[in-house]
N, C-alpha and C positions, 0 to 999 in steps of 0.2 A: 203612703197611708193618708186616707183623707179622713178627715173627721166634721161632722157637720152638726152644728147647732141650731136650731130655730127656737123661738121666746115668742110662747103664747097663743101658738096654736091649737086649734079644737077640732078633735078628732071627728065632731059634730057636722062641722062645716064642712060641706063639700070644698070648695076653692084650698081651704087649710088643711085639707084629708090631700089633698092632692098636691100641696106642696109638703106635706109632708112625708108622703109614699114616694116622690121627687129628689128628696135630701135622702134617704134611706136608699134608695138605689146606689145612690152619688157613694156613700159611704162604706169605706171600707170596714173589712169584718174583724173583730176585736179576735185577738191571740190569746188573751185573759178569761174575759168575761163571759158567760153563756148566754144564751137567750131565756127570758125568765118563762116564755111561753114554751120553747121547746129547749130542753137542757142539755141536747148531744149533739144543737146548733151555738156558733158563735155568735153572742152580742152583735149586732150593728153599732158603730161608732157614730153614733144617734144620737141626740137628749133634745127632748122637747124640755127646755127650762121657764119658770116663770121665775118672776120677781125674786119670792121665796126661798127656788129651789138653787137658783144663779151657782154662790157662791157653793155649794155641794156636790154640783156637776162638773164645774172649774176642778174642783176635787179629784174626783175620776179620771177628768181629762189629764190633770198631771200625772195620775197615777198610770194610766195608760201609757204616756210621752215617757215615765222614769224608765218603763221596763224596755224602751229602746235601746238598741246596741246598732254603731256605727264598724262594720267592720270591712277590709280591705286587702 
């Protein structure tokens, strides 16, 4: 499972549209979460965070990591 974060990027900018359409590839697809643009796709394990939103996406993130199971 990979999970990828980028801080501060703008959808605006080419260079930051294109590392971020870059991390979005990278990342695998959430088991949980939907995609808020289409809802019968899964979440990418994304977050563009700023400053603000940091510690709320850290949030997610764990809550993503709790719902793993190690099994063997």
């Amino acid at each position: 499972m990979v999970m990828t974060v980028a801080l501060d990027l703008s959808t605006t900018k080419t260079a930051d549209k294109q590392a971020i359409d870059a991390l979005k590839s990278c990342s695998s697809d959430s088991r949980f979460r939907k995609d808020p643009t289409d809802p019968s796709k899964p979440a990418k394990l994304f977050w563009n965070a700023t400053g603000a939103s940091l510690s709320s996406d850290f949030k997610e993130i764990g809550n993503e990591l709790s719902n793993l199971r190690v099994v063997g």
